[in-house]
Backbone as JSON, one array per atom type, in Angstrom:
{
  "sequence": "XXXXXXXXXXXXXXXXXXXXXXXXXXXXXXXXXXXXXXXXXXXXXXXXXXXXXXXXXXXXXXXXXXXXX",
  "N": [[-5.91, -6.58, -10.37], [-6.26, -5.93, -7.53], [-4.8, -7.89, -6.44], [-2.05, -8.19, -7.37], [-1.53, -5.4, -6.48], [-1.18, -6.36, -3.58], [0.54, -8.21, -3.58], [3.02, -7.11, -3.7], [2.77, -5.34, -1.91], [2.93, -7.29, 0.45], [5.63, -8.41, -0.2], [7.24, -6.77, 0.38], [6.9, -6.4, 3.24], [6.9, -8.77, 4.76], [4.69, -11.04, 6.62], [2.68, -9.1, 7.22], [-0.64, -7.91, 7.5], [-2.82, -7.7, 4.94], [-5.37, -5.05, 3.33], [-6.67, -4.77, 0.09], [-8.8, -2.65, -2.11], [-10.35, -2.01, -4.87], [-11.58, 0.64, -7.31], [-12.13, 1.24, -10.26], [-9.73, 3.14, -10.69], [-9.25, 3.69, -8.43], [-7.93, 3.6, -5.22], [-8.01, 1.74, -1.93], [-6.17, 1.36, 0.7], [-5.19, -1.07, 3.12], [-3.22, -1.69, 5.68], [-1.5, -3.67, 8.29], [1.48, -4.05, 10.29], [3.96, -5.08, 11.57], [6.47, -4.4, 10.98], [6.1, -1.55, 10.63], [6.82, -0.86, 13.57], [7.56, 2.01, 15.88], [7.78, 4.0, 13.47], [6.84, 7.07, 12.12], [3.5, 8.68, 11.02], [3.63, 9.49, 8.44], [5.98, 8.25, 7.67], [5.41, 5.34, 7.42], [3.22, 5.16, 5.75], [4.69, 6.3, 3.4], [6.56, 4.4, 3.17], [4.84, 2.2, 1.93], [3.23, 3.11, -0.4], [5.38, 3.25, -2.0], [5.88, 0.76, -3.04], [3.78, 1.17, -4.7], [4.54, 3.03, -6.62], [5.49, 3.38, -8.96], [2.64, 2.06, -10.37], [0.9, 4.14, -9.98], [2.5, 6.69, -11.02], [2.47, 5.74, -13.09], [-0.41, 6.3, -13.96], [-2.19, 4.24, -13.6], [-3.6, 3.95, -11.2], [-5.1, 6.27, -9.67], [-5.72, 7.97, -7.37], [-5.1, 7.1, -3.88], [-5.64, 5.83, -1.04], [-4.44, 5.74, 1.86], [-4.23, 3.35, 4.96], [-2.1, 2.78, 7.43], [-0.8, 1.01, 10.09]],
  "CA": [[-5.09, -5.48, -9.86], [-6.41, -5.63, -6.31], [-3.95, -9.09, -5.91], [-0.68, -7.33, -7.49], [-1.26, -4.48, -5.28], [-1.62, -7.06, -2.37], [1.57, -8.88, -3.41], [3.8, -6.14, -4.14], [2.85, -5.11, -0.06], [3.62, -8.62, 1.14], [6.83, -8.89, -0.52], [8.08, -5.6, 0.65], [6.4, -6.28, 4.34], [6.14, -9.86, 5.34], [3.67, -11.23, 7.52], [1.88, -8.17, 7.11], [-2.1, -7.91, 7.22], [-2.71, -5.84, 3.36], [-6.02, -5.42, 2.8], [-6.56, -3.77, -0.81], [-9.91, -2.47, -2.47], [-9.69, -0.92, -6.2], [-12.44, 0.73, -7.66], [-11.65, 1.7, -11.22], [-8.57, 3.65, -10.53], [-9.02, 4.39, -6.99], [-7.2, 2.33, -4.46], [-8.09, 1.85, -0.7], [-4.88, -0.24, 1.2], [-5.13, -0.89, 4.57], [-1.98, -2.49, 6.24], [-1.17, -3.87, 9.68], [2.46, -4.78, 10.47], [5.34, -4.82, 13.03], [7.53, -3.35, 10.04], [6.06, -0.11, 11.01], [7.2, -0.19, 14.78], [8.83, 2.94, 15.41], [7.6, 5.25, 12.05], [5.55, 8.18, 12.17], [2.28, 8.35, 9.75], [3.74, 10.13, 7.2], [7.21, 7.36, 7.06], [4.34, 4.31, 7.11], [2.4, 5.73, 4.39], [5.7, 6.37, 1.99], [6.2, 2.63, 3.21], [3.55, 1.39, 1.01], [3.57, 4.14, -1.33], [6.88, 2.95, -2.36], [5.71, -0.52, -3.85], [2.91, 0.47, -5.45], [4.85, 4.05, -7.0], [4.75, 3.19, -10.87], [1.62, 2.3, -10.5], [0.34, 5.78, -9.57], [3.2, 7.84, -11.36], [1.62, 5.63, -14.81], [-1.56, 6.46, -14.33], [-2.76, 2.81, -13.11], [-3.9, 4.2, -9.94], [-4.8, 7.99, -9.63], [-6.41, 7.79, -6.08], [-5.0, 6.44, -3.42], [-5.94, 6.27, 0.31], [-3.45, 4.13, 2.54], [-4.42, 3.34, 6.13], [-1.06, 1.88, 7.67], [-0.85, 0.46, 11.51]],
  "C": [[-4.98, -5.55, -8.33], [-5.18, -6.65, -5.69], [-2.43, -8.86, -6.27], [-0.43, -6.53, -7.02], [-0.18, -5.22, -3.97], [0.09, -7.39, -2.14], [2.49, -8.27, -3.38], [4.11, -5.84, -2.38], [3.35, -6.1, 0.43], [4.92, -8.84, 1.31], [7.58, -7.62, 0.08], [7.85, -6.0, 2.63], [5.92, -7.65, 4.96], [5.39, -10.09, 6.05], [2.48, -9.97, 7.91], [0.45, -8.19, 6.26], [-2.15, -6.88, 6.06], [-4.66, -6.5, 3.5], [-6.45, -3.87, 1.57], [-8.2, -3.58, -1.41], [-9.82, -1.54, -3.49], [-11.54, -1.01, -6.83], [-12.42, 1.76, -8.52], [-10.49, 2.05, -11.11], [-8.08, 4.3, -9.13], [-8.82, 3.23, -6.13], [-7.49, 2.7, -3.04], [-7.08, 0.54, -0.21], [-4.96, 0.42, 2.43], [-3.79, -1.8, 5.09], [-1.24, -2.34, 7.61], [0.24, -4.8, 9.67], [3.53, -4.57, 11.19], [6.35, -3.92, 11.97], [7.51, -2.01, 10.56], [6.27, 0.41, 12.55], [7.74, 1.26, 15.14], [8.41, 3.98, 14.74], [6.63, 6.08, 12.36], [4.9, 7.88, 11.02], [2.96, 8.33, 8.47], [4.52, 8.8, 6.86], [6.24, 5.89, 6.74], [3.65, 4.31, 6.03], [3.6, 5.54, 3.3], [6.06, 4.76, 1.85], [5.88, 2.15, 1.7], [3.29, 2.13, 0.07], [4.64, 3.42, -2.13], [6.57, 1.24, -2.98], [4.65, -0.32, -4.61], [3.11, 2.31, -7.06], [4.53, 4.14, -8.45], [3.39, 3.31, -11.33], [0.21, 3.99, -10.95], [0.84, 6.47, -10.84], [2.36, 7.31, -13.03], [0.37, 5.68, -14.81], [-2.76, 5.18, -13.87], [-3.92, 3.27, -12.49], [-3.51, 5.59, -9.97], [-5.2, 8.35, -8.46], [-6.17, 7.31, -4.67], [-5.11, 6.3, -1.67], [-5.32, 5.03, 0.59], [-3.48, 4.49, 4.65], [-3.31, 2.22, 6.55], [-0.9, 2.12, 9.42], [0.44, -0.26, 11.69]]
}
C-alpha cells in the first residue's frame, strides 16, 4: 500500500520528495515539491488528498495526516 500511495503522489507531482508510512489504515505522507510554489496549506494538502481520495472515501485509509512543503 505504502508504494501505491507513493506512486499515485509521483505521478500527480513529479520530482517530488513523497515520503509515505501506513500503519494498518492510518497513513502519514510527507511531500516536498516545487508544485506547491505559490499554495497555501490548506490548497497543498487537497493537492495530495486528491490522488489518494478513493482510497479514503473506500475505507482503505481512514486516517490520514499529510505534511506538504
Amino acid at each position: 500500500m505504502q508504494d501505491e500511495v507513493r506512486e499515485r503522489i509521483e505521478l500527480s507531482m513529479p520530482n517530488a520528495q513523497v515520503q509515505v508510512e501506513i500503519e494498518g489504515n492510518r497513513a502519514s505522507i510527507a511531500v516536498v515539491s516545487a508544485h506547491f510554489d505559490g499554495m497555501s496549506r490548506l490548497k497543498k494538502q487537497q493537492e495530495v488528498y486528491a490522488c489518494i481520495e478513493d482510497l479514503i472515501s473506500s475505507g482503505v485509509l481512514h486516517a490520514v495526516t499529510i505534511r506538504a512543503e
